[in-house]
C-alpha positions in Angstrom: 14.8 -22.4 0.2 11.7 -23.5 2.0 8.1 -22.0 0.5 5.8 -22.4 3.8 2.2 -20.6 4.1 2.7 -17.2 5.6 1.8 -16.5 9.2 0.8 -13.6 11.3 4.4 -13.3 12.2 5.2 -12.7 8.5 2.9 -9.7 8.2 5.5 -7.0 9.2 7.9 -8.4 6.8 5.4 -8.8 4.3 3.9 -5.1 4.9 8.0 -3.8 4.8 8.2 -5.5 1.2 4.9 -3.8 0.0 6.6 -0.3 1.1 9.8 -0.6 -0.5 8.7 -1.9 -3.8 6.4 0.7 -4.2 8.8 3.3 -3.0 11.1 1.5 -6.1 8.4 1.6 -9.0 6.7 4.8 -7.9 9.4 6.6 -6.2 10.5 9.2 -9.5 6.9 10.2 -9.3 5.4 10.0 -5.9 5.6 12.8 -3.1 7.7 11.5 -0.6 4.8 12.2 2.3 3.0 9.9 0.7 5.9 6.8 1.2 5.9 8.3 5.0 1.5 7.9 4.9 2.2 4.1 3.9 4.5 3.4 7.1 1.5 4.7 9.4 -0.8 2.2 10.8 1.3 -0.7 8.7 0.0 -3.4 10.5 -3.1 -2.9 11.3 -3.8 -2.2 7.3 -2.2 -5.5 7.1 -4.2 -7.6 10.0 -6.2 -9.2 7.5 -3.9 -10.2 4.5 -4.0 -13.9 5.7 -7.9 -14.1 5.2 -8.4 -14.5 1.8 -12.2 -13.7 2.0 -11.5 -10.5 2.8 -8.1 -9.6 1.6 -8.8 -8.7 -2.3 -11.4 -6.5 -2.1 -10.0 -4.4 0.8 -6.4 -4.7 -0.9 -8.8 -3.4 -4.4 -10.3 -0.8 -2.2 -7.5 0.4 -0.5 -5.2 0.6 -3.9 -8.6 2.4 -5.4 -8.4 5.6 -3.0 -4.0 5.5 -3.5 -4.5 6.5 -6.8 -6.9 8.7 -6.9 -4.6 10.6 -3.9 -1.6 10.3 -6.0 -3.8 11.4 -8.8 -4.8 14.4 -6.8 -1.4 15.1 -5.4 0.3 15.5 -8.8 0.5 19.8 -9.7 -0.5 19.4 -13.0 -3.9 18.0 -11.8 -7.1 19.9 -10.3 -8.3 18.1 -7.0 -11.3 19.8 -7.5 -11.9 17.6 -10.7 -11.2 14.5 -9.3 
């Protein structure tokens, strides 16, 4: 096995590992629209993985609004309340 720096050719790849592990850990809970939401736009949420000046706090951000939709999705919760 060869460890190398990923590349923008790697993004896809990396954005199609993102999807199915969270469609693993998640997947007993989560509505399956929201699996079908992550698959929109894919790369383009992606474009900037490889900078890292930018890529924690939007990856932070972006993780932030997930669970407050998931949160919001979820029958037993009010969205109104959150």
């Amino acid at each position: 096995m060869q460890i190398r720096k990923a590349t923008k050719q790697d993004i896809p790849g990396i954005a199609r590992v993102y999807q199915l592990c969270w469609r693993e850990q998640y997947g007993a809970f989560v509505p399956s629209d929201i699996f079908e939401s992550l698959a929109i736009g894919q790369d383009a949420r992606w474009e900037n993985i490889l900078d890292a000046s930018t890529y924690y706090y939007r990856r932070l951000f972006t993780d932030a609004v997930r669970a407050v939709d998931l949160v919001r999705s979820l029958d037993t919760v009010d969205p109104s309340r959150v």
